[in-house]
Backbone of each chain as ProteinMPNN parsed JSONL, in Angstrom:
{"seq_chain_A": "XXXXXXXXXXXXXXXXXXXXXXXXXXXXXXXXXXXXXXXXXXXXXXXXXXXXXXXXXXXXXXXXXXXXXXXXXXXXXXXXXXXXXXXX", "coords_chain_A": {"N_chain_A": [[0.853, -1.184, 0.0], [0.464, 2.157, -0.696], [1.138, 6.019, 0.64], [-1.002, 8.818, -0.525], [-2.278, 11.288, -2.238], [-5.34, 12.707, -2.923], [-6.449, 14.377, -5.909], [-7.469, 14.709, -8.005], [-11.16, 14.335, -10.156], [-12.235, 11.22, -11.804], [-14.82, 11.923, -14.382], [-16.908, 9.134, -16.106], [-18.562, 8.164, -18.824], [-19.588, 5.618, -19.969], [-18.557, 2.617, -19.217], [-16.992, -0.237, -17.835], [-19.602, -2.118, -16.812], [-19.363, -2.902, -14.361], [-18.3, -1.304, -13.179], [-20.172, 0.332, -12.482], [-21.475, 2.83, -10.858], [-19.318, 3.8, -8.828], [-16.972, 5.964, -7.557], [-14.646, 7.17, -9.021], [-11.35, 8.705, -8.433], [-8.571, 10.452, -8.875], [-5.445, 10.008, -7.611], [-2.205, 11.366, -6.619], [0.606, 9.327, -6.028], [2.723, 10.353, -2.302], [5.077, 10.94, -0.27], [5.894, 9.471, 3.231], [6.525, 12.24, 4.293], [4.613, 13.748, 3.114], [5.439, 14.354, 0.653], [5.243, 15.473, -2.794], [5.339, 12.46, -5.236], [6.083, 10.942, -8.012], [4.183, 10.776, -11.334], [0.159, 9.762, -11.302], [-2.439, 8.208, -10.441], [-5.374, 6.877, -11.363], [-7.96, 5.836, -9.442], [-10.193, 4.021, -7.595], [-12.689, 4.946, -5.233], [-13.183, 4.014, -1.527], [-14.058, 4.497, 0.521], [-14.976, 7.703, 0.708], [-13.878, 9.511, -0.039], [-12.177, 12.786, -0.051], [-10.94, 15.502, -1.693], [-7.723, 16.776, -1.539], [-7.423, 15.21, 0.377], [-5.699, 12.779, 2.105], [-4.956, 9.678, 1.775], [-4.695, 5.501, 1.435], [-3.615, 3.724, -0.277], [-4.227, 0.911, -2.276], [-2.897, -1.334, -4.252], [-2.983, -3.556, -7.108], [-4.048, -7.489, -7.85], [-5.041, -7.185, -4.883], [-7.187, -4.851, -5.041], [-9.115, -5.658, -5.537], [-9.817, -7.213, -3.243], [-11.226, -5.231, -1.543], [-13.877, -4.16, 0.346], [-16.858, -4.111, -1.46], [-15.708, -4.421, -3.935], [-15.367, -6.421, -4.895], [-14.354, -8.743, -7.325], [-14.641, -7.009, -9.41], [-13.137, -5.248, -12.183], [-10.577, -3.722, -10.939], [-7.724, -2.374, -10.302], [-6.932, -0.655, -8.891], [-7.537, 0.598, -5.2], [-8.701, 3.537, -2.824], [-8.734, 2.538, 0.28], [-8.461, 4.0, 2.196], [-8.406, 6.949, 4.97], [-6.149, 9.121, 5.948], [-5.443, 9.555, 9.072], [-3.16, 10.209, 10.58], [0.688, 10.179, 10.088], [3.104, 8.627, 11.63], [6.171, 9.245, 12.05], [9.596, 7.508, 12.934]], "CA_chain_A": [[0.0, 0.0, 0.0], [0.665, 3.317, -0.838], [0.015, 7.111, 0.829], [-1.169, 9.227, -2.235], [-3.122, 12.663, -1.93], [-6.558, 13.169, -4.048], [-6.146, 15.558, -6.419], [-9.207, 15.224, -8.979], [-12.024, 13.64, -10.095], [-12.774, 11.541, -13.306], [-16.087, 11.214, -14.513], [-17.085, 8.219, -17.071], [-20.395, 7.862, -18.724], [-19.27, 4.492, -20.834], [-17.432, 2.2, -18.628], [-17.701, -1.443, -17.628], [-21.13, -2.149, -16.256], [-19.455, -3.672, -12.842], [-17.762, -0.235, -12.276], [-20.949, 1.585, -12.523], [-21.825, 3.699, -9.198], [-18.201, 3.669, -8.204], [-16.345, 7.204, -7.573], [-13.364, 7.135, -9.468], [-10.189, 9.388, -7.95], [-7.362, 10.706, -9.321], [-4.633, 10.03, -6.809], [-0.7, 11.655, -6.519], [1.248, 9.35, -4.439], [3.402, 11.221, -1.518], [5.806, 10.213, 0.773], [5.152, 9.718, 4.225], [6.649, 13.177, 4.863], [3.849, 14.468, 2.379], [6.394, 15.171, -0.29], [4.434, 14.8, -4.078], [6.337, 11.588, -6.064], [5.879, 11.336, -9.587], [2.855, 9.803, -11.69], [-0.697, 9.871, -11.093], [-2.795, 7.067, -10.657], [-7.324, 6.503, -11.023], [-8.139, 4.814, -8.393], [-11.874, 3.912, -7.225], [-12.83, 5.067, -3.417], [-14.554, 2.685, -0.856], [-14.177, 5.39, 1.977], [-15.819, 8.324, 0.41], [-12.586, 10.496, -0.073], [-12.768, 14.296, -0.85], [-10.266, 16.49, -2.631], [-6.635, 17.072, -1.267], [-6.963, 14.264, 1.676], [-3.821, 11.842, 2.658], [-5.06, 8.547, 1.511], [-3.849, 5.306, 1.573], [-4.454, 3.06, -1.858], [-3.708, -0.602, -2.559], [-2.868, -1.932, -6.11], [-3.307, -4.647, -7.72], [-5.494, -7.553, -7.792], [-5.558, -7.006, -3.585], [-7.191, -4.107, -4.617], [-10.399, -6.488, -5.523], [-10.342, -7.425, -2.425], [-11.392, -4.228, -0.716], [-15.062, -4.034, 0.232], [-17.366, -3.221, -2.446], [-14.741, -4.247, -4.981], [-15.059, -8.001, -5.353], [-14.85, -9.58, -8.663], [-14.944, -6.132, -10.041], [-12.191, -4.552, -13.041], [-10.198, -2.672, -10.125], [-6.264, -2.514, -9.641], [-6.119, 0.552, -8.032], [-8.522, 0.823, -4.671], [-8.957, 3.716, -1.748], [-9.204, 1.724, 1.487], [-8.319, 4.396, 4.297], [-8.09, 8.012, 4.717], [-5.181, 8.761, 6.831], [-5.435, 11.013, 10.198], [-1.883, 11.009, 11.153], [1.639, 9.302, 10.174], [4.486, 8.983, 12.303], [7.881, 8.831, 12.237], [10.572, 7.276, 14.022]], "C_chain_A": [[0.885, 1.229, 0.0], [0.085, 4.697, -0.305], [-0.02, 7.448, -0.609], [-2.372, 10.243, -1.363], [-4.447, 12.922, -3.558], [-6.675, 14.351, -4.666], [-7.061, 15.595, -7.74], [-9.843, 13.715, -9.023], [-12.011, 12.576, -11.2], [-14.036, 10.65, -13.613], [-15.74, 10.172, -16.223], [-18.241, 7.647, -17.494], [-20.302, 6.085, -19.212], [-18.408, 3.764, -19.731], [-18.325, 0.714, -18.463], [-18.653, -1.699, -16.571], [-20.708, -2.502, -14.442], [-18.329, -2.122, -12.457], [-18.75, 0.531, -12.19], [-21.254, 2.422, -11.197], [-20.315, 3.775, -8.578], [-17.776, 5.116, -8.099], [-14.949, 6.668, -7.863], [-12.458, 8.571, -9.133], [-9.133, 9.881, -8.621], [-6.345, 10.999, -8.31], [-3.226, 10.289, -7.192], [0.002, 10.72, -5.497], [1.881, 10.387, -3.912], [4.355, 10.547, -0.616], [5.562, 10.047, 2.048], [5.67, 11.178, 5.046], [5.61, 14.562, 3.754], [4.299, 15.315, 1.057], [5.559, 14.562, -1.802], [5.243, 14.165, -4.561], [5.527, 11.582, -7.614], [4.877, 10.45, -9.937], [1.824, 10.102, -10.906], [-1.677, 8.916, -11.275], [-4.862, 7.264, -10.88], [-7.209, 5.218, -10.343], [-9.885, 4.655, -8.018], [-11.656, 3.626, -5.597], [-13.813, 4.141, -3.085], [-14.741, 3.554, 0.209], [-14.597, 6.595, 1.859], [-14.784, 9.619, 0.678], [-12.607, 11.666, -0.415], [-11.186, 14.676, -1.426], [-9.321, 17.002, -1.683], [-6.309, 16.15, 0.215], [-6.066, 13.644, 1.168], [-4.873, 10.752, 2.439], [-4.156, 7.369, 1.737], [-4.57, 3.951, 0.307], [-3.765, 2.076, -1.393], [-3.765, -0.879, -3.693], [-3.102, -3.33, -6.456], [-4.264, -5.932, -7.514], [-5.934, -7.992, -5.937], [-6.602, -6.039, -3.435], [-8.892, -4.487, -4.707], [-10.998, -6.915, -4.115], [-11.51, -6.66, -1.152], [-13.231, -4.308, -0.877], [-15.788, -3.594, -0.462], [-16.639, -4.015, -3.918], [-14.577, -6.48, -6.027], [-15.638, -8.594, -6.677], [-15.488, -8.302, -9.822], [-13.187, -5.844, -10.974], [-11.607, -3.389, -12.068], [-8.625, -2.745, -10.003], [-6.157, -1.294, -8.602], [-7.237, 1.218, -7.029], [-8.16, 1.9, -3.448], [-9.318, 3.27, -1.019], [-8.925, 2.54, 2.51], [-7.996, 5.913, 3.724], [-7.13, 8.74, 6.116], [-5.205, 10.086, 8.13], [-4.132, 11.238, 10.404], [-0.345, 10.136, 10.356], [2.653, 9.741, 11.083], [5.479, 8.372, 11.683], [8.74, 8.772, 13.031], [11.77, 8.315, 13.914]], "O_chain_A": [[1.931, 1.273, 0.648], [-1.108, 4.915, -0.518], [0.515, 6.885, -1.564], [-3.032, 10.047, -0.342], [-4.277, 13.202, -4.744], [-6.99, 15.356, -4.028], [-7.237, 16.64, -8.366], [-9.55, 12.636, -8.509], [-11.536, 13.261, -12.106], [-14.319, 9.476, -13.373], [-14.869, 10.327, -17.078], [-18.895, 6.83, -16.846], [-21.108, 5.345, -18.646], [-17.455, 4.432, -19.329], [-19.5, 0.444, -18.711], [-18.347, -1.424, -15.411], [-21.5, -2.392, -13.506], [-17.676, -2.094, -11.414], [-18.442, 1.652, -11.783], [-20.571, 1.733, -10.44], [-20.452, 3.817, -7.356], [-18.534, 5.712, -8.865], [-14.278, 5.926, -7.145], [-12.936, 9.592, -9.627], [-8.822, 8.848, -9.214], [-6.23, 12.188, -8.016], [-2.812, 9.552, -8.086], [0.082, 11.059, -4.317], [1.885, 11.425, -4.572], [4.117, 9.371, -0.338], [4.567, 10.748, 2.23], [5.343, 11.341, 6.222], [5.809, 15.774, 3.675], [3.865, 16.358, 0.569], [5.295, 13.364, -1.909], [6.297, 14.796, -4.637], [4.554, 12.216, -8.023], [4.567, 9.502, -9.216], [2.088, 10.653, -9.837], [-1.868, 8.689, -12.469], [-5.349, 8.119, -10.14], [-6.679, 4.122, -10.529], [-10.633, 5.545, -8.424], [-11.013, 2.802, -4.946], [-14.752, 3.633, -3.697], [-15.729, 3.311, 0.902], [-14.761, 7.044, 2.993], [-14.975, 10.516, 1.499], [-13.267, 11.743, -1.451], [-10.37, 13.755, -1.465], [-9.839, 17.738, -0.844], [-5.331, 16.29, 0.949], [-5.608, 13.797, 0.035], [-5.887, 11.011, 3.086], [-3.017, 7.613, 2.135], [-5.712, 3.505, 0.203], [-2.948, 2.091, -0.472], [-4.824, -0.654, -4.278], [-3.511, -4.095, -5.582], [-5.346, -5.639, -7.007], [-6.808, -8.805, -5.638], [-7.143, -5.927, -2.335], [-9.767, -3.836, -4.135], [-12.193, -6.979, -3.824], [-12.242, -7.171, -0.304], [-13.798, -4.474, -1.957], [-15.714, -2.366, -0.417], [-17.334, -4.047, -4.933], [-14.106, -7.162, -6.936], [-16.792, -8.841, -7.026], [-16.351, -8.432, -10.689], [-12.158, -6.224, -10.414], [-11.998, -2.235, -12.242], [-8.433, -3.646, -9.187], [-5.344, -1.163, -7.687], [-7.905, 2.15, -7.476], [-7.247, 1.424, -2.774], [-10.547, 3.252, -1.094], [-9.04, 2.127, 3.664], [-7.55, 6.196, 2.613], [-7.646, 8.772, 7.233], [-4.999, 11.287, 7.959], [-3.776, 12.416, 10.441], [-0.79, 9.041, 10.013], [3.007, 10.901, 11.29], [5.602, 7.342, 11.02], [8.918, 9.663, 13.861], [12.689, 8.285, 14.733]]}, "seq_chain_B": "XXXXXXXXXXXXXXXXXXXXXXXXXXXXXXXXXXXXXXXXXXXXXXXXXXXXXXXXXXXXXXXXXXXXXXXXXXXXXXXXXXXXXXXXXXXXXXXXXXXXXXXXXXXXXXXXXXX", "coords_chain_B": {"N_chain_B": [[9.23, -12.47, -0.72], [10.691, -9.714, 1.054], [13.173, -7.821, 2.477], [12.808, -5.5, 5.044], [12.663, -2.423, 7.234], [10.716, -1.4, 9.878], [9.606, 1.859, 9.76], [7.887, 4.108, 10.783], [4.569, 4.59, 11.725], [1.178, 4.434, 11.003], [-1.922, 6.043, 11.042], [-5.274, 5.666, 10.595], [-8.839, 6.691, 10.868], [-11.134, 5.954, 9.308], [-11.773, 3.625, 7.755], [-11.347, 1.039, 4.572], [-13.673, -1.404, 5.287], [-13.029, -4.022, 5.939], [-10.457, -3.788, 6.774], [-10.332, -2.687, 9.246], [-9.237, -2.459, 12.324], [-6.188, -3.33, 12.016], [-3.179, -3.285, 12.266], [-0.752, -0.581, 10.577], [1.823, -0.107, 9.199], [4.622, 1.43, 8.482], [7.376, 0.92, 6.383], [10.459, 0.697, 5.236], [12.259, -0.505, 2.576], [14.746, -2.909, 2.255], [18.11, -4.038, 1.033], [19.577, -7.169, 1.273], [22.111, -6.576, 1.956], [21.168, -4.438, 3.82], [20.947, -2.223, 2.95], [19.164, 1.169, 2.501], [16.39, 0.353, 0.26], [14.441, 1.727, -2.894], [10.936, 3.117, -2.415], [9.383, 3.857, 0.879], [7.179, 2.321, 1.732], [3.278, 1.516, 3.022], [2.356, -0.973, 5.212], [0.694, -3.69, 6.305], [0.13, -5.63, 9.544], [1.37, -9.052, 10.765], [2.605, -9.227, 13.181], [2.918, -7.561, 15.079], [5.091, -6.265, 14.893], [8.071, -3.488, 15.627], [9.57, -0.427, 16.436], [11.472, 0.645, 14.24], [12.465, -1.857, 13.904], [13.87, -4.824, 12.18], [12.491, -6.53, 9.48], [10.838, -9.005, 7.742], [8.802, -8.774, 4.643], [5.752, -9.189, 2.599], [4.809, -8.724, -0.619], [1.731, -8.267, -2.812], [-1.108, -10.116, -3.911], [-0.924, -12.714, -2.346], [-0.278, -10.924, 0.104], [-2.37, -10.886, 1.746], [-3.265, -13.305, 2.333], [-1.717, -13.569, 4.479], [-3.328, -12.764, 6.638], [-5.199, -14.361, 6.807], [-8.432, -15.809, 8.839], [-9.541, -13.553, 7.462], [-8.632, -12.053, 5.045], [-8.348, -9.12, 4.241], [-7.999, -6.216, 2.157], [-5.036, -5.804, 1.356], [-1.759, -5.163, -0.068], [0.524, -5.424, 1.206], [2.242, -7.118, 3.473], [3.592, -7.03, 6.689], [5.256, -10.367, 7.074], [7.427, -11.63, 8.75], [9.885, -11.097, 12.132], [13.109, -10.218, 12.191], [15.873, -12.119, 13.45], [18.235, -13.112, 12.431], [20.793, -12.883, 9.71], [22.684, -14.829, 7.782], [24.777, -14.383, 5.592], [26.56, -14.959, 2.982], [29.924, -13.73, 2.267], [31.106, -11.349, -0.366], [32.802, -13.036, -2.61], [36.111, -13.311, -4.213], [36.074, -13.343, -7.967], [35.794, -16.425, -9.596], [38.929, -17.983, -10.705], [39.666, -17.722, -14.545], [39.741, -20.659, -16.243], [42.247, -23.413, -16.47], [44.186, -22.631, -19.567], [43.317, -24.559, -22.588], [45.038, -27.573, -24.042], [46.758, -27.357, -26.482], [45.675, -28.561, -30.055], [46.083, -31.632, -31.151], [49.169, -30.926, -34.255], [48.023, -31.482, -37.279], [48.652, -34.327, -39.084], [51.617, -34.191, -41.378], [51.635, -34.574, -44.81], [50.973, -36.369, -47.564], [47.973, -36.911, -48.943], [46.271, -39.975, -48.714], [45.053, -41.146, -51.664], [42.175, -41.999, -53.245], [40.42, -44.43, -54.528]], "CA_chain_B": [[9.422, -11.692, 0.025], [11.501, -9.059, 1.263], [13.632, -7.25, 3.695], [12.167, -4.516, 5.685], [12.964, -2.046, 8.551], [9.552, -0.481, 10.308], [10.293, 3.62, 10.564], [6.626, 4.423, 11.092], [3.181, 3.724, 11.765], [-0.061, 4.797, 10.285], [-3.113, 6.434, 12.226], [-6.699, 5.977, 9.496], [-9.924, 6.193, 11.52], [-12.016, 5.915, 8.449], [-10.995, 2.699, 6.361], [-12.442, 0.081, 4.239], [-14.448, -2.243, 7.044], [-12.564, -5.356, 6.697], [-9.033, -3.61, 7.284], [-10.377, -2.832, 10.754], [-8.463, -3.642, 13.226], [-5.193, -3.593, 11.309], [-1.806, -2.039, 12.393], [-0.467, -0.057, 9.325], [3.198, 0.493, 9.193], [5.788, 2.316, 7.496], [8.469, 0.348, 6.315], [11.785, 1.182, 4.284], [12.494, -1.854, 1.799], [16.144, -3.041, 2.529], [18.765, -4.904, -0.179], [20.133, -8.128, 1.952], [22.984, -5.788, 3.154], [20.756, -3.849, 4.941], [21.378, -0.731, 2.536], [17.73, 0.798, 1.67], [16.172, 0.639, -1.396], [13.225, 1.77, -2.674], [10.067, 4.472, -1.626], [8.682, 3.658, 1.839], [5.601, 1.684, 1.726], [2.387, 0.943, 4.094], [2.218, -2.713, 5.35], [-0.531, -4.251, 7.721], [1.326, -6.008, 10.189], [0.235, -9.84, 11.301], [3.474, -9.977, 13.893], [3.347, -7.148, 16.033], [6.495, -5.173, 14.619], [8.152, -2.361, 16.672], [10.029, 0.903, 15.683], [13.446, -0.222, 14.344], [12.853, -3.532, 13.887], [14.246, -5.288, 10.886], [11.46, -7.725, 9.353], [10.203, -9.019, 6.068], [7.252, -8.436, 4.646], [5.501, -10.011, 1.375], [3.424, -8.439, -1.545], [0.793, -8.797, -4.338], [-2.232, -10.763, -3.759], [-0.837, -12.952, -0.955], [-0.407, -10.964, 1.389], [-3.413, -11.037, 2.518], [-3.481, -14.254, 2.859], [-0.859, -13.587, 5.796], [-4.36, -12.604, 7.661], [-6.545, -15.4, 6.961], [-9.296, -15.829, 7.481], [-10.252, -12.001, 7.097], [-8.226, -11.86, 3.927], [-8.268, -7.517, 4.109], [-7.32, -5.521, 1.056], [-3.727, -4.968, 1.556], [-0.902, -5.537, -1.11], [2.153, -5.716, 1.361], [2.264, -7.511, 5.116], [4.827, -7.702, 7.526], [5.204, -11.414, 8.068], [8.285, -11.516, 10.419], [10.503, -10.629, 12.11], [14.137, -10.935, 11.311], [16.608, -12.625, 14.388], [19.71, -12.709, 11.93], [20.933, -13.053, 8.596], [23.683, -14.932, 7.399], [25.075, -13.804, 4.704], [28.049, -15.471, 2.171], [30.378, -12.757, 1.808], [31.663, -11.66, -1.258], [34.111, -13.949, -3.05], [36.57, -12.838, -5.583], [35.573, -13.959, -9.169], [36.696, -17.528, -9.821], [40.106, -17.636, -11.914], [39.448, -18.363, -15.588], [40.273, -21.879, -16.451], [43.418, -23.33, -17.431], [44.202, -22.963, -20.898], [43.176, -25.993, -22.912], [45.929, -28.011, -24.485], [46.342, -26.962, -28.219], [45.149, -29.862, -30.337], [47.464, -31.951, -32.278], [48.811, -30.542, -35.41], [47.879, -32.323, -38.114], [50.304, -34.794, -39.951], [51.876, -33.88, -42.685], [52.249, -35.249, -46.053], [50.11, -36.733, -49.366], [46.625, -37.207, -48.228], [46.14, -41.165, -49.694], [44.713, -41.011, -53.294], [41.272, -42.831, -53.534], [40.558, -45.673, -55.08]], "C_chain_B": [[10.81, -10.842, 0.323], [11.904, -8.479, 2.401], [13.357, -6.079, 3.756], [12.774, -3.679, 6.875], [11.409, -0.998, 8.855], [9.884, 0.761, 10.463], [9.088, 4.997, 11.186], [5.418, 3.869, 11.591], [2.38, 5.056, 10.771], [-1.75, 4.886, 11.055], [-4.349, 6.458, 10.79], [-7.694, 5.224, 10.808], [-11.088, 5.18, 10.649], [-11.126, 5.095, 7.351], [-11.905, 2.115, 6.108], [-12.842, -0.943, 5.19], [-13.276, -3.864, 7.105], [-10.941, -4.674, 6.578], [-9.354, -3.068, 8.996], [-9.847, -3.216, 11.659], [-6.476, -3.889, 13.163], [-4.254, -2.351, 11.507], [-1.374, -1.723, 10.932], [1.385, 0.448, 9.559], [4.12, 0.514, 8.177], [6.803, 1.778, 7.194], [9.474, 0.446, 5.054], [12.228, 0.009, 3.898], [14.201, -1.846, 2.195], [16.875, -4.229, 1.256], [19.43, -6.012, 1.488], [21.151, -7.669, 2.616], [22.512, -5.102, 4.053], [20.613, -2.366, 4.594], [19.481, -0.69, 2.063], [17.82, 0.953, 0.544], [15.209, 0.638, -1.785], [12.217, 3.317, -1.925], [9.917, 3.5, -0.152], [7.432, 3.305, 1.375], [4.875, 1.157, 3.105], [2.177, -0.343, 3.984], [1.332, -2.869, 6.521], [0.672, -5.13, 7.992], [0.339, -7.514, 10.693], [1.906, -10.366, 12.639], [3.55, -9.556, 15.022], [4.502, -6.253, 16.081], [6.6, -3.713, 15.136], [8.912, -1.54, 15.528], [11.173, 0.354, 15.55], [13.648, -1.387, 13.954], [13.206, -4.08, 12.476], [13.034, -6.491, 10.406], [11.348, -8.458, 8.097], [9.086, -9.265, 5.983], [6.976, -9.075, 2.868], [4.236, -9.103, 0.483], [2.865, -8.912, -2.599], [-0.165, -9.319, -3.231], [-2.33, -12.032, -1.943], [-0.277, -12.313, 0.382], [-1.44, -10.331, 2.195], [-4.181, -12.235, 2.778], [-3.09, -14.538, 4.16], [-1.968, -13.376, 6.88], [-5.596, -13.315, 7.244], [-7.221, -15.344, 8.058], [-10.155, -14.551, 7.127], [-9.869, -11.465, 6.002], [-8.613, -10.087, 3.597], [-7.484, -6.98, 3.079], [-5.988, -4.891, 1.183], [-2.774, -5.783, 0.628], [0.379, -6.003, -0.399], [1.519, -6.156, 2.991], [3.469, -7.413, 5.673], [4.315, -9.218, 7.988], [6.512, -12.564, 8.579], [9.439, -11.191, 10.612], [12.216, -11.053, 12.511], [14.998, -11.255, 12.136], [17.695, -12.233, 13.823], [19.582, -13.096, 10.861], [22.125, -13.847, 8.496], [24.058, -14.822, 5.896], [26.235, -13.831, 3.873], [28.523, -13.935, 1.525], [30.838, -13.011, 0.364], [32.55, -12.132, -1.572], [34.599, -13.588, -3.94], [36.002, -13.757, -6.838], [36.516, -15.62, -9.006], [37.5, -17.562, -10.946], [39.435, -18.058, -12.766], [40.624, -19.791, -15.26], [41.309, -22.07, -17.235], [43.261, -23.492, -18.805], [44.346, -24.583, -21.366], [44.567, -26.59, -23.75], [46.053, -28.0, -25.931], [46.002, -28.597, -29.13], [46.321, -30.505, -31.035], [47.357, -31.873, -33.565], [48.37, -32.132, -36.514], [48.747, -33.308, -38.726], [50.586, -34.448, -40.717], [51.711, -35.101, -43.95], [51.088, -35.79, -47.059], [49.471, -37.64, -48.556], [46.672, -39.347, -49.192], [45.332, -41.141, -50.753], [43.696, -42.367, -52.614], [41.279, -43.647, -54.45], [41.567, -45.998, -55.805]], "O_chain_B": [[11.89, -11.241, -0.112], [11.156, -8.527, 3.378], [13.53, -5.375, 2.761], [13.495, -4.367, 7.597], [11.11, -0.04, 8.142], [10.589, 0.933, 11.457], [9.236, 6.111, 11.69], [5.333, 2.669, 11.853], [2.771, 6.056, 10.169], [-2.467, 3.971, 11.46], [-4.189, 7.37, 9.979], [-7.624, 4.154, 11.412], [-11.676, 4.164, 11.02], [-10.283, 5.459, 6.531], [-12.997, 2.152, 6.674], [-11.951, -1.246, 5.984], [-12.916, -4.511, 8.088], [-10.186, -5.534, 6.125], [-8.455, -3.147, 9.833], [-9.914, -4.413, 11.935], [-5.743, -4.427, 13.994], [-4.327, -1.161, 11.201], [-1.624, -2.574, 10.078], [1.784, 1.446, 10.158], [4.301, -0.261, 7.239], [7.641, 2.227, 7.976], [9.053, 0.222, 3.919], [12.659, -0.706, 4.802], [14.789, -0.783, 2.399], [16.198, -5.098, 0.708], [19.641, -5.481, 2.578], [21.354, -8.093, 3.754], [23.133, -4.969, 5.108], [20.312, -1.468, 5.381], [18.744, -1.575, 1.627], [18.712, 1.419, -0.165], [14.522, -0.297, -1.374], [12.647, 4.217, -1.205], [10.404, 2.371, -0.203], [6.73, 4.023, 0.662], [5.455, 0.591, 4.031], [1.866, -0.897, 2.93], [1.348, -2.172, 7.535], [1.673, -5.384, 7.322], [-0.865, -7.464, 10.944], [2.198, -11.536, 12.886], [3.943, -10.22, 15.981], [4.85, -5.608, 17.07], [5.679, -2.896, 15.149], [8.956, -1.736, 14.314], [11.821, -0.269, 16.39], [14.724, -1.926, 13.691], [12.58, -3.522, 11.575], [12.81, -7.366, 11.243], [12.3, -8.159, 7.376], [8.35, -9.8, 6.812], [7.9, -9.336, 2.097], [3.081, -8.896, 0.855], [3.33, -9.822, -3.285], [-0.096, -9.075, -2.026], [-3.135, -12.152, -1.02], [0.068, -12.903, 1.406], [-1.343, -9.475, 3.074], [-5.314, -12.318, 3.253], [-3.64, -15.336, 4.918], [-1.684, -13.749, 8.018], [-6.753, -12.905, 7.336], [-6.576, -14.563, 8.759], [-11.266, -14.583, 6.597], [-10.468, -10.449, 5.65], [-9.238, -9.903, 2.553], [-6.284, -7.253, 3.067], [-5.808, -3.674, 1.131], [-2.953, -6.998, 0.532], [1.207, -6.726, -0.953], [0.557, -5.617, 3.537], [4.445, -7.765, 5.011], [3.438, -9.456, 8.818], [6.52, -13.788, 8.713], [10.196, -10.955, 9.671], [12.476, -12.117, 13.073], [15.771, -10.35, 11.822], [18.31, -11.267, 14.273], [18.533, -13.673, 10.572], [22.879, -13.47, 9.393], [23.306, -15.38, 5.096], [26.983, -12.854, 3.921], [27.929, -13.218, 0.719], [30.988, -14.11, -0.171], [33.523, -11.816, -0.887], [33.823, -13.368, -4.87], [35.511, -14.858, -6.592], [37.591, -15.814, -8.438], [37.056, -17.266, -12.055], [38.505, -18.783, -12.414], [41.634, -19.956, -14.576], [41.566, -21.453, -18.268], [42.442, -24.267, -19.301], [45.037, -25.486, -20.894], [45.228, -25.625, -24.136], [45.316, -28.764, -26.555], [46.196, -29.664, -28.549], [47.337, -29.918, -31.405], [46.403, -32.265, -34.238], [48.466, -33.35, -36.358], [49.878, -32.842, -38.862], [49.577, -34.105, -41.334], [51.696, -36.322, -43.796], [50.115, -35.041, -46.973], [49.843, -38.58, -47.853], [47.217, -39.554, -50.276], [44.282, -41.057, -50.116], [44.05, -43.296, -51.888], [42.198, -43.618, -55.268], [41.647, -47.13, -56.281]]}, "name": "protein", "num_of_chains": 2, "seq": "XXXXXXXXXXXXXXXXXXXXXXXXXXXXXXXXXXXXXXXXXXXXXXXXXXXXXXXXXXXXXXXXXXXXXXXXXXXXXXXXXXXXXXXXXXXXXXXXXXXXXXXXXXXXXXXXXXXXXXXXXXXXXXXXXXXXXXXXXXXXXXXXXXXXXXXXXXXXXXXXXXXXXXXXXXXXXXXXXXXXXXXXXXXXXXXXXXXXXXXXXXX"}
């Protein structure tokens, strides 16, 4: 898993029938000192994520596993929206 | 799987329902020397791993098998943690091999005439 910061939306009128009702994301990962890393990923939220939160995504096909998500066309899922990280 | 050192944790009130429950930690991928390598990635933890600790952790699809039978959407686990390594130092290259023995020349002289 990855943090990653929400940074837009994207809508899709055409898509496969088992993503329909889903909110699709446009996530930046970050580091855990909130630093932006490169690339930009769509991701589909299960936690109902808004616009510039600290996320924390899962890829691939774990990302099926995520509630909501099963046996759906998903690699790239929001599972948590992050209140704090530490560091040692 | 791979080598790990924990350098964080991870505080989410609001996650997907079956990660509930689930420590989240910060861990810096390590090469077998111990040098890192790699971003920092979040790992659910099924061991208990402290701050510092050296571990390994496993991703893709199984590791979430590491938390049967709740199988929770997570790509990377810590599952454990690491006592010692041993580790075959490096060895100089092995010499090239002795040179082979040149073949024997040919014989000389008037090949025998057929029939």
């Amino acid at each position: 898993m990855i943090l990653a910061r929400v940074v837009g939306t994207v809508v899709a009128t055409r898509k496969d029938p088992r993503l329909e009702g889903f909110k699709l994301l446009i996530v930046k990962p970050v580091s855990p000192e909130g630093k932006d890393e490169a690339g930009y990923v769509v991701a589909v939220d299960t936690v109902s994520a808004g616009i510039g939160e600290r996320v924390i995504t899962v890829s691939g096909s774990s990302a099926r596993m995520a509630e909501g998500c099963k046996d759906r066309p998903v690699d790239t899922a929001i599972v948590g929206i992050v209140d704090e990280v530490h560091l040692d | 799987m791979y080598f790990g050192r924990v350098v964080g944790c991870v505080w989410s009130t609001v996650k997907n329902r079956n990660l509930e429950g689930h420590r989240m930690l910060v861990i810096q991928p390590l090469t077998a020397e111990l040098a890192n390598t790699g971003q920092r990635i979040i790992c659910t933890d099924c061991t208990g791993a402290g701050a510092g600790e050296l571990i390994y952790w496993v991703r893709g699809r199984e590791a979430s098998y590491a938390l049967l039978p709740q199988e929770p959407a997570t790509d990377a686990t810590v599952v454990a943690i690491v006592d010692s390594i041993h580790l075959k130092s490096k060895v100089a290259p092995a010499p090239p091999p002795p040179a082979a023995p040149a073949p024997p020349a040919p014989a000389k002289g008037r090949k025998p005439r057929k029939g």
